[in-house]
C-alpha positions, 0 to 999 in steps of 0.5 A: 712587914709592909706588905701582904699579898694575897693570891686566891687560885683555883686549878690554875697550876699552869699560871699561879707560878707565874703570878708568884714570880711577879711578886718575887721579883718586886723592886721592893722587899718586906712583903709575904705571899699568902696563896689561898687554894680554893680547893683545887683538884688538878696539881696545883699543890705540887706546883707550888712546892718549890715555893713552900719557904717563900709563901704562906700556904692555905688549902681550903674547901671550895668557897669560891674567891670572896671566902678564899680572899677573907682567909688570906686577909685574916692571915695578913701581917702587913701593914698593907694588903694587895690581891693579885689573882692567879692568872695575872701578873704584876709590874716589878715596880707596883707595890714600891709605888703605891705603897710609896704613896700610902707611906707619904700619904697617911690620911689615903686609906687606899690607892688603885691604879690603870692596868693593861690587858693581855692574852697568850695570844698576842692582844695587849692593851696598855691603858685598858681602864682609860678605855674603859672609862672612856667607853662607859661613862662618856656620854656623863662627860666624866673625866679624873679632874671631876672624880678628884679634887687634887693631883700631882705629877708622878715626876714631882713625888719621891716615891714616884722618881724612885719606884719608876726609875729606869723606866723606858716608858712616859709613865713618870709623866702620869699622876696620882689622883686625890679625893674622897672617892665614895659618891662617885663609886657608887654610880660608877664602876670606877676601881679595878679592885685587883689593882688595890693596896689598902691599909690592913688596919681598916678591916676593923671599921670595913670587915671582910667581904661579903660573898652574898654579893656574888660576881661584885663581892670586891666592888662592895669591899671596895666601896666600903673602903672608899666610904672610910678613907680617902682614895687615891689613883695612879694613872700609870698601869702596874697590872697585867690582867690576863684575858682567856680567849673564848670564854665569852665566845664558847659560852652558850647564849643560855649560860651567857643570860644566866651569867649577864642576868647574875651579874647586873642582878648582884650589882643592884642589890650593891646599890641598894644595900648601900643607898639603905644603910650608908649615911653617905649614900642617903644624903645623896640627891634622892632623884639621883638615887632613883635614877641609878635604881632605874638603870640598874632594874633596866639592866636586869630586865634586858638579859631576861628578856633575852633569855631563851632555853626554848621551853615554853615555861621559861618564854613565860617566866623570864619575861615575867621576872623582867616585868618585875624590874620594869615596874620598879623603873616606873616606880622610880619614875623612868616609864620603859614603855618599848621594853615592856610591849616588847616582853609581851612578845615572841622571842624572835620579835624580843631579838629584832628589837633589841638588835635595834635598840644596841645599833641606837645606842652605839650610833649615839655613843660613837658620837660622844665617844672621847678618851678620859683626861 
């Protein structure tokens, strides 16, 4: 067996079908499914009967995607792993290419690639990472020939020509990227997770992942691959990642500074987990360590300062919790003076000023904005 691919869902009937035909329909054969079904409630488990004889079926209780990713690891044949979450698709020539590159590449331990985004309603986004990067780290001048150390034309590879053949797009003219990966994921959101292949044999040394890292449990999985092998990246979308109109939108702005507070929260504590414990990760520049620590407490205490329930205890408490993570910037040596005069403040004043604060930041990142090379 090559390949297993794993396929955590939760009361996704309507699209977990779809998901299974795009692997169904891989250029390459030698591969397993393995559904996980987080304990779904709608009819789930009747839609996928007629798949019974071609996957690997597992109903377990509500764990959430990290344990339901663990199950489907640990029932894993393959020489290689991938994930595709139930609402997305992949491209027919994916598992060929990359695990083309794994196959000619014993020492890369795991390859990523670019991926496209899209919604039932019509948005499409071919180079969706690209832009993401672009947008995230331009003003760090971060570019692939500085993440990388080596790279090679699509063109020029056996796996390439032969996976991409037949292609009507220019993706044959991209490349595949080289290098130790480690240093530059830990302060930058580099890896689409979902988009990975890794080899099977690395979970002795990596383990499974860890669910206390809530909404980041596959960016700290992920970086413990990298931290054991050399990564490698295809600059060519084999991907589709379904977007759901409104689920942003039609989130109330309570619940959207909960989940904002989460997320940055549960991205910190993946970079101190690592800065403590990793051999790699300490004998990185100290200053640079700080430097990260304070942005990443900044981030925190921006959406707690946003949060407003209109009760008076949570006006108290939450600017109060936010003040916790300011302390810890000036202890790292980055002062946040306007954030901490302003979490004394009203709310509504806390709102002006941060209005002001985002039209800044995007005047000066409309200046620097350039695409990753």
């Amino acid at each position: 067996m090559k390949v297993s691919v794993v396929i955590p869902t939760y009361n996704r009937a309507d699209m977990v079908v779809g998901a299974i035909d795009s692997v169904l329909t891989q250029s390459m054969g030698s591969l397993e499914i393995i559904v996980v079904d987080d304990g779904s409630t709608d009819n789930t488990t009747r839609a996928l009967l007629p798949y019974r004889n071609r996957i690997n079926y597992i109903y377990t209780k509500n764990q959430g995607p990290a344990s339901a990713r663990n199950r489907g690891m640990l029932a894993a044949k393959g020489e290689y792993i991938a994930y595709l979450d139930s609402d997305d698709i992949y491209r027919p020539f994916k598992l060929a290419l990359q695990c083309g590159l794994l196959d000619q590449h014993p020492d890369v331990g795991m390859v990523y690639t670019e991926f496209s985004g899209f919604d039932d309603d019509g948005y499409y986004d071919e180079w969706h990472l690209r832009h993401y990067h672009a947008s995230a780290y331009s003003r760090g001048g971060i570019t692939y020939e500085k993440i990388f150390n080596e790279s090679v034309p699509l063109i020029d590879t056996e796996y390439g020509r032969k996976a991409l053949a037949g292609s009507d797009s220019d993706w044959l003219n991209r490349r595949a990227w080289f290098g130790p990966l480690y240093d530059q994921y830990l302060f930058n959101t580099l890896v689409f997770t979902n988009s990975m292949v890794f080899r099977r044999s690395l979970l002795e040394s990596v383990g499974l992942q860890e669910p206390k890292f809530g909404m980041f449990h596959d960016l700290e999985f992920a970086l413990r691959l990298c931290r054991e092998a050399t990564a490698a990246f295809i600059d060519a979308p084999t991907y589709l990642l379904r977007y759901h109109p409104g689920q942003i939108s039609g989130t109330h702005s309570h619940d959207f500074a909960r989940l904002m507070i989460n997320k940055q929260r549960d991205l910190l504590r993946v970079f101190r987990a690592h800065t403590r414990s990793s051999s790699k990760a300490t004998a990185i520049d100290p200053s640079r360590t700080e430097q990260q620590i304070a942005r990443l407490c900044r981030a925190v205490a921006m959406p707690l300062l946003a949060y407003d329930q209109g009760g008076s205890h949570e006006n108290r408490y939450y600017p109060r919790r936010a003040r916790r993570y300011l302390q810890a910037c000036t202890r790292a040596g980055y002062s946040e003076r306007a954030l901490w005069a302003l979490s004394f403040m009203p709310h509504i004043v806390r709102r002006a000023g941060f209005k002001l604060m985002r039209m800044t930041a995007a005047a000066r990142q409309h200046r620097t904005l350039s695409p990753m090379k």
